[in-house]
Every structure is written in C-alpha cells, then in structure tokens.
C-alpha positions as CSV (number, residue, x, y, z in Angstrom):
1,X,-4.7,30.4,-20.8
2,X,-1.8,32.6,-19.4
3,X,-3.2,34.0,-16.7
4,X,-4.6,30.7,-15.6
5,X,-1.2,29.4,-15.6
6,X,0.3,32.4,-13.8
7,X,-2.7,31.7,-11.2
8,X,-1.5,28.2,-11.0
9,X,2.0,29.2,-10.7
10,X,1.2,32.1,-7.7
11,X,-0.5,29.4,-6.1
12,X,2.3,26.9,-6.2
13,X,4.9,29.3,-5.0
14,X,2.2,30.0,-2.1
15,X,2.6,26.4,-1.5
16,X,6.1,26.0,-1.9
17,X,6.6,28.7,0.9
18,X,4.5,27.8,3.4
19,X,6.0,24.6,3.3
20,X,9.1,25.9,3.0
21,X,8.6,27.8,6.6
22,X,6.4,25.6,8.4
23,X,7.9,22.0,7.5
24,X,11.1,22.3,9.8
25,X,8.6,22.8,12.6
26,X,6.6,19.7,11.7
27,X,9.6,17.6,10.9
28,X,10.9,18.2,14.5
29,X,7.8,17.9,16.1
30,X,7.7,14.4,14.1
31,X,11.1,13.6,15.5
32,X,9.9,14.5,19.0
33,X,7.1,12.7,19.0
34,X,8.7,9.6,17.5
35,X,11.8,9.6,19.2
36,X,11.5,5.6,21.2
37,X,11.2,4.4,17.7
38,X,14.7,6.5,15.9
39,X,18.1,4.4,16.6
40,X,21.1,6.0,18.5
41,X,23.1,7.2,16.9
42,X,20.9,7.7,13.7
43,X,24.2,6.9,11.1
44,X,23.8,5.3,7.4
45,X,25.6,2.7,9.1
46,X,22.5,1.9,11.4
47,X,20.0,2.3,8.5
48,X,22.2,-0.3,6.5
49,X,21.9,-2.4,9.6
50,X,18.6,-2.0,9.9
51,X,17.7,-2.5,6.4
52,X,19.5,-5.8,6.8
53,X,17.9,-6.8,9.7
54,X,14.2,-5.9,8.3
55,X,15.3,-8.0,5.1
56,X,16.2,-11.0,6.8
57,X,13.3,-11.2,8.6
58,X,11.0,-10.8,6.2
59,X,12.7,-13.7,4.6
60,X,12.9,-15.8,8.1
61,X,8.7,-15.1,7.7
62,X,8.6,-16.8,4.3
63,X,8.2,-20.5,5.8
64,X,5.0,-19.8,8.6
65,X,3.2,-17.5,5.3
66,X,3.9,-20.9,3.2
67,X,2.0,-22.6,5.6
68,X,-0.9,-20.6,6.7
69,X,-1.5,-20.6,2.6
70,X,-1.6,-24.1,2.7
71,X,-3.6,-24.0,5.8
72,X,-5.9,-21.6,3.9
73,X,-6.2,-23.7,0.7
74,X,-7.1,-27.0,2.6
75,X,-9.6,-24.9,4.4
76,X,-10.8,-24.1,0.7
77,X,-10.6,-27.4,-0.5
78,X,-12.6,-28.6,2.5
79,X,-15.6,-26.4,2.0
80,X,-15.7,-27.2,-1.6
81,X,-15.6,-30.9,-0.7
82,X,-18.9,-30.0,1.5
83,X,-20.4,-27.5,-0.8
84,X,-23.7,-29.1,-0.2
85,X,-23.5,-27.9,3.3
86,X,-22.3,-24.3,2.5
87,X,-24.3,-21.2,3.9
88,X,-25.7,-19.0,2.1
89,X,-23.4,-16.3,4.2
90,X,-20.4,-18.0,3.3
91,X,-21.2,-18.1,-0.3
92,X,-22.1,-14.3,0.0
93,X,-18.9,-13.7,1.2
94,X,-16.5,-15.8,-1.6
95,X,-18.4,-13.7,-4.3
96,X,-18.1,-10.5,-2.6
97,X,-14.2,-11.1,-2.3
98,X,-14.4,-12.4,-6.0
99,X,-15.9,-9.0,-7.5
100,X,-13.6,-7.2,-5.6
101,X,-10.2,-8.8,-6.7
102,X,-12.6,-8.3,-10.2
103,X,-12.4,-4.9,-9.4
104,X,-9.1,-3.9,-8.3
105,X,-8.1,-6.3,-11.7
106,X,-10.4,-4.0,-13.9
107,X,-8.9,-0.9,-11.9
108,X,-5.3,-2.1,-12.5
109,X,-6.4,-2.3,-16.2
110,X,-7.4,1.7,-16.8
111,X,-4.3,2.7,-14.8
112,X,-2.1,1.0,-17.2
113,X,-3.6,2.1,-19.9
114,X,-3.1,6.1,-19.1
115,X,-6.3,6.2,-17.2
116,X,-8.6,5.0,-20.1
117,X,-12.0,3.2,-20.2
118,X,-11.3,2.5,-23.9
119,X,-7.9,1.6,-24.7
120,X,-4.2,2.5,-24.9
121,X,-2.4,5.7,-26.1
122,X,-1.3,5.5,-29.6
C-alpha cells in the first residue's frame, strides 16, 4: 500500500511540474489567440461591468423564452388534440426524449446518492 501511494504521489508531482512549466506558455498562447474577445483595459471594474451587463441580459431574454414555451406547449397541445393523425416518427421521437429525461433523472439519482445503484451512505 505505500509504495502504491508513493507511486501515486511521484506521479502527481510529475504532473504538478509539467504544468507548472508549460501552463504559462499555454495561458499566453490562449490570450493570444483570444485576444478580439478580452476588454481593454482588462480591470475588476470591466469584469463587474460585464458581469452586469451579461446579467441583465439574460434577464431582458426571460420574456421571448416565456413565449417560445408557450409556443412549444400549444404546439403540444395541438398534436395531442390530433393524436389520431400522429406518425409513427413522431411518436418515436416523444418516447425517445421521454427515456432520456428518464435517464438523466435515474442518473441524477446515483450521483446523489454517492454513486450507488442501491441506496444512500449510512
């Protein structure tokens, strides 16, 4: 058991140093390559400004999401109303999308309970 954790710790300081001398080199090329996208001059105060900005318009976005929901759930209600005419494709689809929002419930489910298929940690 010890020397598998001293192997495990050799290895992370490998790690640890590589990144240590390669990641300034990386982050400028990052920089570089991003640089239409970085705000002059790059201050807290411009990242407060921004964060305010990208708040707000989220928020401003709230009313056109209402209504493409509402778009989307008369579009639902319609099809139901005309179920008799529903494809077999279409029905394909709505229990594809069901099993999957099944799925990423039931894999929601294990990782809250400590990843366990049986149930939660004493």
């Amino acid at each position: 058991m010890a020397s598998k954790l001293h192997q495990l710790q050799s290895k992370a300081t490998q790690f640890t140093q590589g990144i240590y001398r390669h990641g300034n080199v990386y982050y400028k090329q990052l920089l570089e390559q991003n640089q239409q996208h970085i705000k002059q001059p790059p201050t807290i105060e411009a990242c407060d400004e921004l964060s305010k900005q990208l708040f707000y318009t989220r928020l401003a976005s709230v009313p056109g999401r209402v209504e493409s929901f509402w778009k989307e759930l008369d579009y639902v209600k319609n099809m139901w109303r005309h179920r008799q005419e529903l494809k077999v494709e279409d029905a394909g689809i709505a229990a594809l999308f069901g099993l999957e929002c099944f799925a990423w419930y039931c894999a929601g489910e294990i990782i809250g309970r400590g990843f366990t298929f049986t149930g939660y940690y004493p």
